[in-house]
TIFIMAR-178011 format. One record per residue (C-alpha): y, x, z. Coordinates in Angstrom, 3 decimals, m for minus. Each point is the difference from the previous one (the first is absolute). Last residue first. Layout:
BEGIN
         v         u         w
         Y         X         Z
...
// end
This chain:
BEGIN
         v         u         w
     8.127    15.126   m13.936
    m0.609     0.001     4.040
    m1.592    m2.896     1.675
     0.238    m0.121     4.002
    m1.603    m2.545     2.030
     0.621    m0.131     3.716
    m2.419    m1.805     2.210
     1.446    m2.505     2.470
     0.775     0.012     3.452
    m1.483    m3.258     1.429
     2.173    m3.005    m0.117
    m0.729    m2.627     2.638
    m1.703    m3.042    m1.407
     1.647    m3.083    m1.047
     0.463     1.064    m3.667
    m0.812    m3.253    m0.928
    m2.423     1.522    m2.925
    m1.553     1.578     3.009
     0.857     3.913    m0.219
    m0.495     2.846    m1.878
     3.126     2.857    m0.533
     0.220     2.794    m2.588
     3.252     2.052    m0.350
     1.127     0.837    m3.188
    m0.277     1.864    m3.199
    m1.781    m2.605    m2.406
     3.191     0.508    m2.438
    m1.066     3.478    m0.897
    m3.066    m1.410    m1.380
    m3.564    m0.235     1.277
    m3.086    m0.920    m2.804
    m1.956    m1.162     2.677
     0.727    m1.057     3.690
    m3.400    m1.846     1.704
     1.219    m1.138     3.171
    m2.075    m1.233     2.703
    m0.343    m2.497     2.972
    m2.049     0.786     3.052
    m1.341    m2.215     2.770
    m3.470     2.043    m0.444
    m1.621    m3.196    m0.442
     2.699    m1.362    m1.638
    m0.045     2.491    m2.770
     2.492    m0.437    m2.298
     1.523     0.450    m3.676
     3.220     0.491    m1.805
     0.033     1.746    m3.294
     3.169     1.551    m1.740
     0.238     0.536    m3.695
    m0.659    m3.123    m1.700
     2.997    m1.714     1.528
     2.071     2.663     1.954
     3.848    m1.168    m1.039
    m0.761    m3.377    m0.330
    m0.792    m0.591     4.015
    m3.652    m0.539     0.393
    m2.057    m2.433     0.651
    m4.051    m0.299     1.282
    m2.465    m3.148     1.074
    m3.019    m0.091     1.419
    m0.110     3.078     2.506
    m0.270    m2.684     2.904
     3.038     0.035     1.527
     1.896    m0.269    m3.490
     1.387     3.551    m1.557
     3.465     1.503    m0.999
     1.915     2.873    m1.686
     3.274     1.184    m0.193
     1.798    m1.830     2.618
     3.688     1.265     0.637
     2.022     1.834     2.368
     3.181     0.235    m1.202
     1.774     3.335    m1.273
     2.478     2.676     1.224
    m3.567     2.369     0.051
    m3.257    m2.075    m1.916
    m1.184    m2.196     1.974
    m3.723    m1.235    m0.803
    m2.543    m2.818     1.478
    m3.338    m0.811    m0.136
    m0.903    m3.153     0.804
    m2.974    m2.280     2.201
    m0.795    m3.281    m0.045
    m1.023    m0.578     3.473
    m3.342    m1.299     1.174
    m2.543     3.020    m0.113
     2.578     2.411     1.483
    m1.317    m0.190     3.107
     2.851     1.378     2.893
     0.308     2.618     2.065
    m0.558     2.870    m2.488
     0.785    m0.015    m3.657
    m0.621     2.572    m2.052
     2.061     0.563    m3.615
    m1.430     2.083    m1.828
     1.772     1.272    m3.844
    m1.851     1.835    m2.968
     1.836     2.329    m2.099
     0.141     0.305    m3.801
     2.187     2.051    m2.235
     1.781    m0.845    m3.435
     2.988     1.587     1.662
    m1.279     2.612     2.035
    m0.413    m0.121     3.626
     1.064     0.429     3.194
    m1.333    m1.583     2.602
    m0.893    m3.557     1.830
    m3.378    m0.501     1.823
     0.353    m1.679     3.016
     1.268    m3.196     1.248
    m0.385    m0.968     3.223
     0.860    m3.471     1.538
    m0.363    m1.219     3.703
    m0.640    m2.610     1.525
     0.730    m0.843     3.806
// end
């Protein structure tokens, strides 16, 4: 069975940084796309930030270009989150998953930007 954990989620500033892990266990992640995904309370849960099985290849929604960075390491069947410059609109909750979101949730990592 796989499983997702995301860690790394706090408080923090806005114009803050924090770094988000996603582990995967189960399952390689080294042929899945994978994505990051946010929802915000009352609100949808959308992708934010995306990356080809292979690392190739990188998008992100509009409202994080050129501040958030998604990376992995397949060999540690991770997938990362570089959050820069964080605004008060970045408060969610973080998700990772296949890009076909076929994978069981795993609990997310809370993000909290304060003004």
């Amino acid at each position: 069975q796989v499983q997702l954990v995301e860690s790394g989620g706090g408080l923090v500033q806005a114009g803050g940084s924090l770094r988000l892990s996603c582990a995967v266990s189960g399952r390689t992640i080294s042929v899945y796309d994978m994505v990051w995904f946010r929802q915000a309370p009352g609100k949808e849960r959308n992708s934010v930030a995306g990356i080809t099985s292979t690392g190739s290849s990188t998008y992100y929604a509009d409202s994080v270009k050129g501040r958030f960075t998604i990376s992995r390491d397949n060999a540690k069947n991770t997938v990362y989150l570089q959050m820069n410059s964080l605004k008060p609109e970045d408060t969610a909750v973080y998700y990772c998953n296949r890009r076909d979101r076929l994978w069981s949730w795993g609990q997310g990592t809370q993000v909290t930007v304060s003004s």
